[in-house]
DODO-362689 format. One line per 4 residues: number of its first residue (from 1); their letters; for each residue x, y, z of C-alpha. Coordinates in steps of 0.1 Angstrom, whole numbers, plus 5000, padded with zeros to 4 digits. Example, Ala and Ser with C-alpha at 12.3 -4.5 7.8 and 13.67 -1.06 7.14 Angstrom:
# residues 2
1	AS	5123,4955,5078  5137,4989,5071
END
This chain:
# residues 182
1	XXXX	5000,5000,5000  5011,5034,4989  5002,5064,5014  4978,5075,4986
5	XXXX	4960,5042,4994  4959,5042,5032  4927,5050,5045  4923,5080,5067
9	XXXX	4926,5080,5099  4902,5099,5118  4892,5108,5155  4860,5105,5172
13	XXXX	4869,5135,5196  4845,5145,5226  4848,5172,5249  4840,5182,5285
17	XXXX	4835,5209,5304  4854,5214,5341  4823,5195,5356  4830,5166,5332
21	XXXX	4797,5170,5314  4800,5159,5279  4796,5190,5257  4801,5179,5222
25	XXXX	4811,5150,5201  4827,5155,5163  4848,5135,5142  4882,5153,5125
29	XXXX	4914,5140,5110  4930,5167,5133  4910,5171,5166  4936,5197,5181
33	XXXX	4930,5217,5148  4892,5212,5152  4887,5221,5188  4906,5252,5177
37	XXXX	4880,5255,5151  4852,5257,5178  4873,5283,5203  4870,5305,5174
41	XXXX	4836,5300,5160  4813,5328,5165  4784,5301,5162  4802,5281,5191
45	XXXX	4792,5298,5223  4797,5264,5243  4830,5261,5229  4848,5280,5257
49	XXXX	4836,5258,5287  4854,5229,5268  4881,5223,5294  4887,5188,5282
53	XXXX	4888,5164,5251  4896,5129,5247  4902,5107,5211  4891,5075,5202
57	XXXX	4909,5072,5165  4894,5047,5139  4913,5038,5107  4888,5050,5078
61	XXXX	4864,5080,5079  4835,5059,5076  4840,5039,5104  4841,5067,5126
65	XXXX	4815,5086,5112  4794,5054,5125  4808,5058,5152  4802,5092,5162
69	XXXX	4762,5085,5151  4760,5059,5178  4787,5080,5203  4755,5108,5199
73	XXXX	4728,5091,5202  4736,5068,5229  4754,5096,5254  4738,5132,5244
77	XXXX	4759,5157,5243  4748,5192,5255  4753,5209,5223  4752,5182,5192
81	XXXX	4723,5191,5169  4729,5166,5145  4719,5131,5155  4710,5138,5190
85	XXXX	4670,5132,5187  4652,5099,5178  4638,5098,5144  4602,5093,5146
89	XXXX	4588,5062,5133  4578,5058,5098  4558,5032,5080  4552,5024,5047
93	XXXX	4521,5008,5054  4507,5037,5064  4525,5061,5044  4512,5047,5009
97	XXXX	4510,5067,4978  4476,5091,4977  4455,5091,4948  4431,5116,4938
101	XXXX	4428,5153,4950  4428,5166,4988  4462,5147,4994  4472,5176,5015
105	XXXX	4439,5164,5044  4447,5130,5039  4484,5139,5049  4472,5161,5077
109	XXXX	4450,5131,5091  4476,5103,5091  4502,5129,5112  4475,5131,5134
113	XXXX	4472,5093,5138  4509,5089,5140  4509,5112,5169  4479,5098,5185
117	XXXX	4491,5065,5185  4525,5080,5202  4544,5063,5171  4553,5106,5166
121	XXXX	4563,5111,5202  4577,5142,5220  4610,5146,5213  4611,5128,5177
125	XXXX	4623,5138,5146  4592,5136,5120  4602,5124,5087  4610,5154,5064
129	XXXX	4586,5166,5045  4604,5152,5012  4602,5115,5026  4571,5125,5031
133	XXXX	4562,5138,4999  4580,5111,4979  4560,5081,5000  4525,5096,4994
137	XXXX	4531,5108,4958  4526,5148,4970  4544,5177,4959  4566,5194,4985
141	XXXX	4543,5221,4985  4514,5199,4993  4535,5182,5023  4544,5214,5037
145	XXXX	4504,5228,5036  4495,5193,5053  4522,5203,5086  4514,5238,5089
149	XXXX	4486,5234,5106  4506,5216,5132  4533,5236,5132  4511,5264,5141
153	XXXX	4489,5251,5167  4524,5239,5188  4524,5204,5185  4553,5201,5159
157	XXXX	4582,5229,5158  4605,5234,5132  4643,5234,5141  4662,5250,5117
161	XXXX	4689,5229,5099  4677,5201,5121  4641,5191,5112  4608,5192,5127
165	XXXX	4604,5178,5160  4572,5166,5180  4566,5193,5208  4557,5181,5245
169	XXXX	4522,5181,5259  4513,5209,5283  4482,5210,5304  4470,5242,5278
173	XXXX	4471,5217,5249  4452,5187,5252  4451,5158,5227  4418,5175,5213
177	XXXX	4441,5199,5195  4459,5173,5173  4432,5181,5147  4447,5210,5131
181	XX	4422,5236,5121  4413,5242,5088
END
């Protein structure tokens, strides 16, 4: 093997704050250059509680971006976005293409079952509105009229760059308003 065929090797790098509460979680072929990165991100408030960081180094890219996936989701680090939620559940027996007109309240009314049935609970990730869009046959457009109504009443919230997310009950919004209104 030439070095132009060695795979790369690349850190799963996390970092702590003086407490030892896990702040972050990132892969980079050079963690000290990456934690760098963060000190000087204006995006990065967090980054200046970082007081620690340990590497766990894997021999390929792809390996440790698996690994970092599973690192997120299993521990939860304070300030991950990406991959720190679970994805909602989504099934294709349910999701089937539409046919005919007034696909948008037939989308609206299996959201509603999903969340009724606590298969969208809060917390989740719902399934973006392409995945959407592309199971039932609907234009984007037509997806993103059918989760407005939701989106406006509180039960789902958009996050941006990270999805839509189910919204926690509160005593001021009862099951009753999962029917969005008209």
């Amino acid at each position: 093997m030439t070095d132009e065929t060695l795979p790369e090797r690349t850190a799963l790098y996390r970092l702590y704050d003086a407490d030892d509460v896990l702040l972050y979680i990132g892969i980079s072929n050079s963690p000290d250059f990456r934690w760098r990165a963060h000190l000087y991100s204006d995006s990065k408030k967090w980054a200046p509680l970082a007081t620690r960081r340990t590497d766990e180094w894997f021999e390929t890219r792809s390996k440790a971006e698996a690994a970092e996936v599973a690192a997120i989701q299993a521990e939860r680090p304070r300030f991950n976005g990406t991959h720190n939620f679970t994805q909602a559940w989504f099934s294709p027996t349910i999701w089937t293409p539409i046919r005919g007109a007034r696909k948008c309240n037939v989308i609206s009314e299996r959201i509603r079952l999903e969340i009724e049935a606590g298969h969208w609970a809060a917390g989740m990730r719902v399934p973006s509105g392409s995945q959407i869009a592309t199971e039932t046959g609907a234009s984007l457009s037509t997806t993103a009229k059918a989760l407005r109504p939701f989106i406006r009443s509180g039960v789902l919230s958009v996050h941006g760059g990270r999805g839509v997310f189910v919204n926690p009950y509160t005593p001021d919004r009862p099951d009753a308003d999962l029917r969005p209104a008209a």
